[in-house]
Biopython code that builds the backbone (N, CA, C, O; Angstrom):
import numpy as np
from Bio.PDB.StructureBuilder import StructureBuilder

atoms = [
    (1, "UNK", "N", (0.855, -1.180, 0.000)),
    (1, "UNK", "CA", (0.000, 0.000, 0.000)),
    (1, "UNK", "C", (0.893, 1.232, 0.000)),
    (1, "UNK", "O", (1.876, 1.166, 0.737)),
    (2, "UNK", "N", (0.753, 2.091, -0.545)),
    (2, "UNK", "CA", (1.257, 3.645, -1.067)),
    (2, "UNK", "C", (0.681, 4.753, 0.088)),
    (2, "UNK", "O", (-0.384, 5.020, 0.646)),
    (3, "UNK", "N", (1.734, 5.103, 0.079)),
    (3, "UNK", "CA", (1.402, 6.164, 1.351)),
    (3, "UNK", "C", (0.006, 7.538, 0.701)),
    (3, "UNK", "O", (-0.455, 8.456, 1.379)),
    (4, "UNK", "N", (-0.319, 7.216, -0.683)),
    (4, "UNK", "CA", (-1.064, 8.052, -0.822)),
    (4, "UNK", "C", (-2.690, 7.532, -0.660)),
    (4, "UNK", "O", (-3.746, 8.163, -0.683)),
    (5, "UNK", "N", (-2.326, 5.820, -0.453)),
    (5, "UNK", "CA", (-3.614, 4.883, -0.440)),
    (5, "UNK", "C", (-4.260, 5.081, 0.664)),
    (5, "UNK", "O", (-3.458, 4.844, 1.567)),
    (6, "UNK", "N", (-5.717, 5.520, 1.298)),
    (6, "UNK", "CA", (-6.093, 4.844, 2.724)),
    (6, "UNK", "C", (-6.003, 4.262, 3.034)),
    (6, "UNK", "O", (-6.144, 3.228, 2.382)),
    (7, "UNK", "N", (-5.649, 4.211, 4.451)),
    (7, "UNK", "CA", (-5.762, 3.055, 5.844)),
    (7, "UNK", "C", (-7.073, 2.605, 6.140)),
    (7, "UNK", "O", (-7.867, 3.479, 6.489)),
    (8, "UNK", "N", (-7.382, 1.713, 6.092)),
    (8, "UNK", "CA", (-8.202, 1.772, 6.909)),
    (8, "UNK", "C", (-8.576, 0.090, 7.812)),
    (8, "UNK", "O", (-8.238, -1.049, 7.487)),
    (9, "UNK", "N", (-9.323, 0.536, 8.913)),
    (9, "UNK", "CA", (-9.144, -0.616, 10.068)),
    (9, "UNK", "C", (-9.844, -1.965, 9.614)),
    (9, "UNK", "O", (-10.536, -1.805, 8.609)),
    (10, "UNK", "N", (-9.830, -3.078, 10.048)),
    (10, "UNK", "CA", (-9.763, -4.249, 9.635)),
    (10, "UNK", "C", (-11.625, -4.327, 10.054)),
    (10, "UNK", "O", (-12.258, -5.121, 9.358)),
    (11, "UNK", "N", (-12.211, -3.754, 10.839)),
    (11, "UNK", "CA", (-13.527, -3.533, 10.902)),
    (11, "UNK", "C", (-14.500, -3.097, 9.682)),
    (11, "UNK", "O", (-15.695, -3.317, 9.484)),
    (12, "UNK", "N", (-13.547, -2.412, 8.964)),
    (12, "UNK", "CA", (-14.090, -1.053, 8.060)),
    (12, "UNK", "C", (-13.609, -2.581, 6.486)),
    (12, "UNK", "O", (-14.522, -2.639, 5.663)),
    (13, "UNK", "N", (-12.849, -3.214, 6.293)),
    (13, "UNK", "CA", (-12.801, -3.925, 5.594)),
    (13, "UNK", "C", (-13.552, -4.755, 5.129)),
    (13, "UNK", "O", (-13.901, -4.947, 3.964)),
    (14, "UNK", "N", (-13.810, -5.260, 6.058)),
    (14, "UNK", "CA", (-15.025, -6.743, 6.287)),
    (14, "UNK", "C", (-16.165, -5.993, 6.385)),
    (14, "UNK", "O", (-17.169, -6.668, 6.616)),
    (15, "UNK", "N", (-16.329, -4.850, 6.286)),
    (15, "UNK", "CA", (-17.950, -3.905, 6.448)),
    (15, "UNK", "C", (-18.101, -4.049, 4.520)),
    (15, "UNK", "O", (-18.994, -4.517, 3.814)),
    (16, "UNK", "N", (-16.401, -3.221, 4.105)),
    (16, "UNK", "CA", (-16.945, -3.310, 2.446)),
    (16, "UNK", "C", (-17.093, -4.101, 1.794)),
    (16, "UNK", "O", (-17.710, -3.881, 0.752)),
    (17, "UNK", "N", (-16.553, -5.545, 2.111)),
    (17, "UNK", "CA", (-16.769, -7.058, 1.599)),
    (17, "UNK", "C", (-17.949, -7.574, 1.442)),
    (17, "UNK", "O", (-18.475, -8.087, 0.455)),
    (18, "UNK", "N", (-18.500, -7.308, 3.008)),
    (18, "UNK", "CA", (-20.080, -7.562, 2.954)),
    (18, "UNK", "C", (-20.915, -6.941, 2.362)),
    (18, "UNK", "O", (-21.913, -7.640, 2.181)),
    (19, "UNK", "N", (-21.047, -5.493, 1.776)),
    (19, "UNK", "CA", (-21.427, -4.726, 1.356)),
    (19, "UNK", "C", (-21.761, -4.829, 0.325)),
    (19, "UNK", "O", (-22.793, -4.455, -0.232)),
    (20, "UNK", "N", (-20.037, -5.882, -0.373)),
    (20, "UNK", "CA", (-20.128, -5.806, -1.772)),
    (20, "UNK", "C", (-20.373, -7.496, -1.852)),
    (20, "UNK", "O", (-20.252, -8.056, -2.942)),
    (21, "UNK", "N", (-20.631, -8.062, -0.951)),
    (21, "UNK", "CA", (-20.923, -9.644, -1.426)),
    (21, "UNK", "C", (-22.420, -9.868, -1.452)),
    (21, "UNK", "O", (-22.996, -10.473, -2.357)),
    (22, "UNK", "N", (-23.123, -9.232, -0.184)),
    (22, "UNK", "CA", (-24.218, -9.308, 0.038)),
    (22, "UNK", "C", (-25.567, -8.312, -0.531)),
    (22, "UNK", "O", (-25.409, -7.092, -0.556)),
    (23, "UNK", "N", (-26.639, -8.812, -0.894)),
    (23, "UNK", "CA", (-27.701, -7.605, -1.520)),
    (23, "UNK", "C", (-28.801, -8.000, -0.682)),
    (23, "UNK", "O", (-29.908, -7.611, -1.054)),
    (24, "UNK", "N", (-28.744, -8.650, 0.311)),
    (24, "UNK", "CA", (-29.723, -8.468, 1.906)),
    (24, "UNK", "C", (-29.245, -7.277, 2.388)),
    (24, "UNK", "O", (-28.022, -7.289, 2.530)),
    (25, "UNK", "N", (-29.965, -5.922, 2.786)),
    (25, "UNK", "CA", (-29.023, -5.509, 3.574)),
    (25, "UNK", "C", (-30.644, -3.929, 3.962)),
    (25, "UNK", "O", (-31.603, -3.523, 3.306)),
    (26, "UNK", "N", (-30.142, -3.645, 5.138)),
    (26, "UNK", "CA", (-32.058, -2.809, 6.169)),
    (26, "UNK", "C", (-30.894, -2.510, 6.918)),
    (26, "UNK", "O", (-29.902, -3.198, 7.160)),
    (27, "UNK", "N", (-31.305, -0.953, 7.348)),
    (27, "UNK", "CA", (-30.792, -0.099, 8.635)),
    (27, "UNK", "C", (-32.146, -0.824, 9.631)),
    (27, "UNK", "O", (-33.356, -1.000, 9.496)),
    (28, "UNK", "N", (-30.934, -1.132, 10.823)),
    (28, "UNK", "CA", (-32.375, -1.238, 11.988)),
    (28, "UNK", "C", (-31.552, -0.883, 12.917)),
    (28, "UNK", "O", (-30.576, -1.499, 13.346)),
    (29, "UNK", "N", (-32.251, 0.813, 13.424)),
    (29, "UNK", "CA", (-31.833, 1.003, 14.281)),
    (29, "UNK", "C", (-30.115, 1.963, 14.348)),
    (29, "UNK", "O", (-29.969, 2.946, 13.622)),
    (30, "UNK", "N", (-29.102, 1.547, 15.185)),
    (30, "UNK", "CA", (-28.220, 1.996, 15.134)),
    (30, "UNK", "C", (-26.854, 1.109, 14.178)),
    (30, "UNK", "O", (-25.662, 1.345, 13.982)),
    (31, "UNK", "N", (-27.709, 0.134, 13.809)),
    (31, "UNK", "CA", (-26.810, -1.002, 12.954)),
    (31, "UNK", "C", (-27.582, -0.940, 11.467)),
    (31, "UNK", "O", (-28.747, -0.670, 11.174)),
    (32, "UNK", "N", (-26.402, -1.314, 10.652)),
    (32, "UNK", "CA", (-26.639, -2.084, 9.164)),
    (32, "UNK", "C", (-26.903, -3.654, 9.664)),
    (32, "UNK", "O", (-26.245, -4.133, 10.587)),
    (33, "UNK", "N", (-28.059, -4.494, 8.872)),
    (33, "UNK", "CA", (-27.840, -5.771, 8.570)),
    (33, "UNK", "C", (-27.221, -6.259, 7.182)),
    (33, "UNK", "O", (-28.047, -6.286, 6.270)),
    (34, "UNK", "N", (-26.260, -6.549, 6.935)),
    (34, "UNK", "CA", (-25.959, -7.201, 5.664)),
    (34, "UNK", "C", (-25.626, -8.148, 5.821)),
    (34, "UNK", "O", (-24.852, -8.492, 6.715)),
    (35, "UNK", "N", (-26.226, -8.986, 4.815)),
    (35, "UNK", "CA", (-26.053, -10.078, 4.732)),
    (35, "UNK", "C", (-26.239, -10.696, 6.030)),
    (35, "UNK", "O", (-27.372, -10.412, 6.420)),
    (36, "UNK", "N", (-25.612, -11.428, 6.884)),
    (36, "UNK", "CA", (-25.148, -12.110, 7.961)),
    (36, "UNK", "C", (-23.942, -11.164, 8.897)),
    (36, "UNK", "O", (-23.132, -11.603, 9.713)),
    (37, "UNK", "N", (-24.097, -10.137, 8.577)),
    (37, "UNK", "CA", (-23.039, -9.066, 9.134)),
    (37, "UNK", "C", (-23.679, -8.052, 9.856)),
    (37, "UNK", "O", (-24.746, -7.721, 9.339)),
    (38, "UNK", "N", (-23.332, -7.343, 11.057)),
    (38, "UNK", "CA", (-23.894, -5.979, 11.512)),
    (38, "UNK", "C", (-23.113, -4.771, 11.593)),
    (38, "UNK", "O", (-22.228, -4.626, 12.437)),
    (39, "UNK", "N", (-23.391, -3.984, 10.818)),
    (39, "UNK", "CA", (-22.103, -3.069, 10.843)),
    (39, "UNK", "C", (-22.629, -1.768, 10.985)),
    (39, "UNK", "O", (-23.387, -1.181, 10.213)),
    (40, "UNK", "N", (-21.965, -1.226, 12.463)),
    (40, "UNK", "CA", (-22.411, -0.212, 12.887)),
    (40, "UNK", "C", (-22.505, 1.311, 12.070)),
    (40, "UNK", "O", (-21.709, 1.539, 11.159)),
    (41, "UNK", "N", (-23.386, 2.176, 12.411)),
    (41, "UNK", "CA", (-23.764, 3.546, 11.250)),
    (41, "UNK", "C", (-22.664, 4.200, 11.709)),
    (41, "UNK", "O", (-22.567, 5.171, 10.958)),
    (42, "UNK", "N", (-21.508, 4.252, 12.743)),
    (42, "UNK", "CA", (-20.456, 4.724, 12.515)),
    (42, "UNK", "C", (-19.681, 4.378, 11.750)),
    (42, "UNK", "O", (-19.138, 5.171, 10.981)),
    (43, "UNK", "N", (-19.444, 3.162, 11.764)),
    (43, "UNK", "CA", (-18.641, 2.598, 10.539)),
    (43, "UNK", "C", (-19.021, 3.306, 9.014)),
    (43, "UNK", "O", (-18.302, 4.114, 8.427)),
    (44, "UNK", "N", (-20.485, 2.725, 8.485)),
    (44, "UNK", "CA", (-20.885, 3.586, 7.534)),
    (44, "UNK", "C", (-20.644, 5.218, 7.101)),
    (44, "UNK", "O", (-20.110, 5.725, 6.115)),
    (45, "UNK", "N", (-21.310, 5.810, 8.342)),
    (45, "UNK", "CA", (-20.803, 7.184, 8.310)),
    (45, "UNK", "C", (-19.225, 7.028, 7.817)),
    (45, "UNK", "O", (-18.911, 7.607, 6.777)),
    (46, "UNK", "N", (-18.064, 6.139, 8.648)),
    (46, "UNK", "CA", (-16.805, 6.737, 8.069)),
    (46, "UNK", "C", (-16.533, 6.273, 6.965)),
    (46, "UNK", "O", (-15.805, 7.053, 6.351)),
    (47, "UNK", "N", (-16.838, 5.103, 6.246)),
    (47, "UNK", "CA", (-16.742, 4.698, 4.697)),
    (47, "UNK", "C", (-17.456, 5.875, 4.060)),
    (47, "UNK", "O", (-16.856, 6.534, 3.210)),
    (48, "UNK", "N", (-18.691, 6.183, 4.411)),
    (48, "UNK", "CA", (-19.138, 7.824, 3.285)),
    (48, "UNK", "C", (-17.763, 8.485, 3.297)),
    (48, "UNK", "O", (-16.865, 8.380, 2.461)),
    (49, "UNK", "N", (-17.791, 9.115, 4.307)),
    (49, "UNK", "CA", (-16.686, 10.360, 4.546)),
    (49, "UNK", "C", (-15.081, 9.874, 3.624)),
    (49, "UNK", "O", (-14.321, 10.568, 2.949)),
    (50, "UNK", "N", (-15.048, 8.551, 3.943)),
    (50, "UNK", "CA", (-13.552, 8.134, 2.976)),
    (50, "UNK", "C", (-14.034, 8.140, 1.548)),
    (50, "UNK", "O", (-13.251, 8.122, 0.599)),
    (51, "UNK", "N", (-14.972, 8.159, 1.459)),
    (51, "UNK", "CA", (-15.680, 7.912, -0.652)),
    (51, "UNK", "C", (-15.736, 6.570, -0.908)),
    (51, "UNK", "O", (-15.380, 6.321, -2.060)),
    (52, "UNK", "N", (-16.101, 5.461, -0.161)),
    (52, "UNK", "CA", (-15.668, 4.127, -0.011)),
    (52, "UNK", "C", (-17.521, 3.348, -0.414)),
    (52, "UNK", "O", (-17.727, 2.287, -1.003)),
    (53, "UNK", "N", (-18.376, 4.132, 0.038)),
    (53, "UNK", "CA", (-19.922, 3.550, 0.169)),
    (53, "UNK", "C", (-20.629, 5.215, 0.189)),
    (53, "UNK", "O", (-20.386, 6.310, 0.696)),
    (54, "UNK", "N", (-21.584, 4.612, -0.662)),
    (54, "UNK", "CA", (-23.173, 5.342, -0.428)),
    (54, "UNK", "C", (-23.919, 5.317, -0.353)),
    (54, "UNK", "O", (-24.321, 4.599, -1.269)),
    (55, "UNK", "N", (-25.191, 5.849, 0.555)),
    (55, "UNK", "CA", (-26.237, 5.290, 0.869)),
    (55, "UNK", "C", (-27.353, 5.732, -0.610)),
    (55, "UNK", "O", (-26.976, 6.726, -1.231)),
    (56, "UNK", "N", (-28.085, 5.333, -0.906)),
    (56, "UNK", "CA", (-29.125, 5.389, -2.011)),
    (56, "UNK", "C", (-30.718, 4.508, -1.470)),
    (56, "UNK", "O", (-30.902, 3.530, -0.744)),
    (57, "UNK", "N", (-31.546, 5.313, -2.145)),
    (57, "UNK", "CA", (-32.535, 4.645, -2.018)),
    (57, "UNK", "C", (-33.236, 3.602, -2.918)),
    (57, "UNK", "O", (-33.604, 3.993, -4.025)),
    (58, "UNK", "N", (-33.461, 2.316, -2.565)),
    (58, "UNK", "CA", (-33.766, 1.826, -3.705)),
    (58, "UNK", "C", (-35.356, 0.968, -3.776)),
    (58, "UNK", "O", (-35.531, -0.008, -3.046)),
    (59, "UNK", "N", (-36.210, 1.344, -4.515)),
    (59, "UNK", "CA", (-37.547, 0.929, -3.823)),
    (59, "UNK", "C", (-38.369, 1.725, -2.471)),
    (59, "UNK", "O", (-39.302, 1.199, -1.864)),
    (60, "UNK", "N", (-37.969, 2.691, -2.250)),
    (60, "UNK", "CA", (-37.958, 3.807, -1.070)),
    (60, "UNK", "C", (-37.556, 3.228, 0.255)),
    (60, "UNK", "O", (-38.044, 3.419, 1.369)),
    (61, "UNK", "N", (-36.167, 2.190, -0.273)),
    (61, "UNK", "CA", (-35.653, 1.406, 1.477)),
    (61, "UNK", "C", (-33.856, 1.733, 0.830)),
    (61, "UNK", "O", (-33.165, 1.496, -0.161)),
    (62, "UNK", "N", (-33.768, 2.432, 2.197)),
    (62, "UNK", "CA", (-32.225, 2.661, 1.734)),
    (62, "UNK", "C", (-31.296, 1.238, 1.821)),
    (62, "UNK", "O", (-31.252, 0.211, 2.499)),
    (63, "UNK", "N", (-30.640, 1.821, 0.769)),
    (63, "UNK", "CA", (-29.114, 0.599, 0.318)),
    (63, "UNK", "C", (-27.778, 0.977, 0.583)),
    (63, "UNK", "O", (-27.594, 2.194, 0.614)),
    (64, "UNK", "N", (-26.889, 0.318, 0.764)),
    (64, "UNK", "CA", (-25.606, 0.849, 0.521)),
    (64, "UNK", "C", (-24.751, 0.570, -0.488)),
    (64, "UNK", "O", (-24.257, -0.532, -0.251)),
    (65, "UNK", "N", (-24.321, 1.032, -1.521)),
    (65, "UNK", "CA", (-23.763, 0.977, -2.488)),
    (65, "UNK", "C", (-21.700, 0.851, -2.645)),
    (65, "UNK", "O", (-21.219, 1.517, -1.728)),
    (66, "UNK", "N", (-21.101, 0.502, -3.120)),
    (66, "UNK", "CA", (-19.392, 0.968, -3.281)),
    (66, "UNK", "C", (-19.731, 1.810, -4.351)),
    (66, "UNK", "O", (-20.312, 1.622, -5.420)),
    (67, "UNK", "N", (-19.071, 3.089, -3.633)),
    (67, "UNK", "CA", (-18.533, 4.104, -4.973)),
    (67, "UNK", "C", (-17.703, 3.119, -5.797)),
    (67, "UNK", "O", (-17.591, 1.914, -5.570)),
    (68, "UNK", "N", (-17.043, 3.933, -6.961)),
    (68, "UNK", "CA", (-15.684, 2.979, -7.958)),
    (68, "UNK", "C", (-14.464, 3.120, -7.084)),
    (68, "UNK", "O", (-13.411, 2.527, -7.318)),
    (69, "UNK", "N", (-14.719, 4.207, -5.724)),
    (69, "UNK", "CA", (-13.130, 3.717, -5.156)),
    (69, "UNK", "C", (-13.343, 2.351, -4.359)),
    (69, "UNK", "O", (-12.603, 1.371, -4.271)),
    (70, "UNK", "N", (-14.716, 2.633, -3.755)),
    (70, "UNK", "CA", (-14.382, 1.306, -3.268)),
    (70, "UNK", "C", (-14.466, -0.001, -3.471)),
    (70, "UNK", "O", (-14.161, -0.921, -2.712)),
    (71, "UNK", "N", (-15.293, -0.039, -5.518)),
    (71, "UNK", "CA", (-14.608, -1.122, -5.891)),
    (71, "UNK", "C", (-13.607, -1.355, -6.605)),
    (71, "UNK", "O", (-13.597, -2.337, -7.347)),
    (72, "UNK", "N", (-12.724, -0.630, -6.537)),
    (72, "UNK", "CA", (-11.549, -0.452, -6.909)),
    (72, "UNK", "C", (-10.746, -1.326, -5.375)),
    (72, "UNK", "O", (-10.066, -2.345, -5.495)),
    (73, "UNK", "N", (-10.985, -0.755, -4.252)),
    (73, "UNK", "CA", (-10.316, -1.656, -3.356)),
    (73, "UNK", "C", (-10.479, -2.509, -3.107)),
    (73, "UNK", "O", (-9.644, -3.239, -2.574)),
    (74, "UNK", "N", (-11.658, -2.824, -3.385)),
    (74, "UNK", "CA", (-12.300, -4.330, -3.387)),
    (74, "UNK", "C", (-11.190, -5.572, -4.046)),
    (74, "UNK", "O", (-10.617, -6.509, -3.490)),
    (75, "UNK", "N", (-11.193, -5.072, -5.538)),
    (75, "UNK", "CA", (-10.510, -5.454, -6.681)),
    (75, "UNK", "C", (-9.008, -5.463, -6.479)),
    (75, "UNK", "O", (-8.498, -6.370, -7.137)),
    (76, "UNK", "N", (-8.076, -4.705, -5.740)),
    (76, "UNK", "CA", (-6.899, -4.886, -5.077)),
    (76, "UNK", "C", (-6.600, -5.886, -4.023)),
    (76, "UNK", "O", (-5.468, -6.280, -3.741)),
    (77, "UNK", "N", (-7.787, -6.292, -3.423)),
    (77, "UNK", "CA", (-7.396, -7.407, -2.720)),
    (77, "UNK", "C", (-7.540, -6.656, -1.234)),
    (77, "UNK", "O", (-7.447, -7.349, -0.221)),
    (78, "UNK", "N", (-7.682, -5.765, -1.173)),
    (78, "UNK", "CA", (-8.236, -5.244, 0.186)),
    (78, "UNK", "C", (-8.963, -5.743, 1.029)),
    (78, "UNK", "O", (-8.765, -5.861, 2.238)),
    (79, "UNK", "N", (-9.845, -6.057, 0.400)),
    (79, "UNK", "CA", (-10.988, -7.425, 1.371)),
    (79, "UNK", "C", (-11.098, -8.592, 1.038)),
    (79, "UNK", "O", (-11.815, -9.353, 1.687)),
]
sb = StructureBuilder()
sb.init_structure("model")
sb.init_model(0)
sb.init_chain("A")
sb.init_seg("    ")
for serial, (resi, resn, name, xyz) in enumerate(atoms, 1):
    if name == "N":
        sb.init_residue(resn, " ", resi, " ")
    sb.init_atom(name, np.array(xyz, "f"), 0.0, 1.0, " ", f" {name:<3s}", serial, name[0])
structure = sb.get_structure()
């Protein structure tokens, strides 16, 4: 990794894996369900803020999406 690449924590990894493996996925509450995963709206909040995920609505039930950076990290082997 390139010092110009983000860091980011091994929590925040396995949040974008699931993100991007799984298309189960409902805010309940103070958690994401995806898939078989719970990943807290802080977490989320900090993947927005890195450009990593976005929330969208789809069917009027929000989703979370990977921007292209974050399937771009996906695709590096990041997760």
């Amino acid at each position: 990794m390139t010092s110009g690449e983000k860091q980011l924590s091994r929590s925040a990894i396995r949040s974008l894996s699931a993100i991007h493996q799984y298309r189960y996925q409902r805010r309940s509450g103070r958690v994401w369900l995806v898939g078989d995963k719970r990943i807290s709206t802080s977490t989320v909040a900090s993947l927005e803020r890195e450009a990593f995920v976005r929330e969208i609505a789809s069917n009027g039930a929000p989703r979370l999406v990977l921007t292209d950076e974050g399937k771009r990290f996906i695709s590096q082997g990041g997760g």
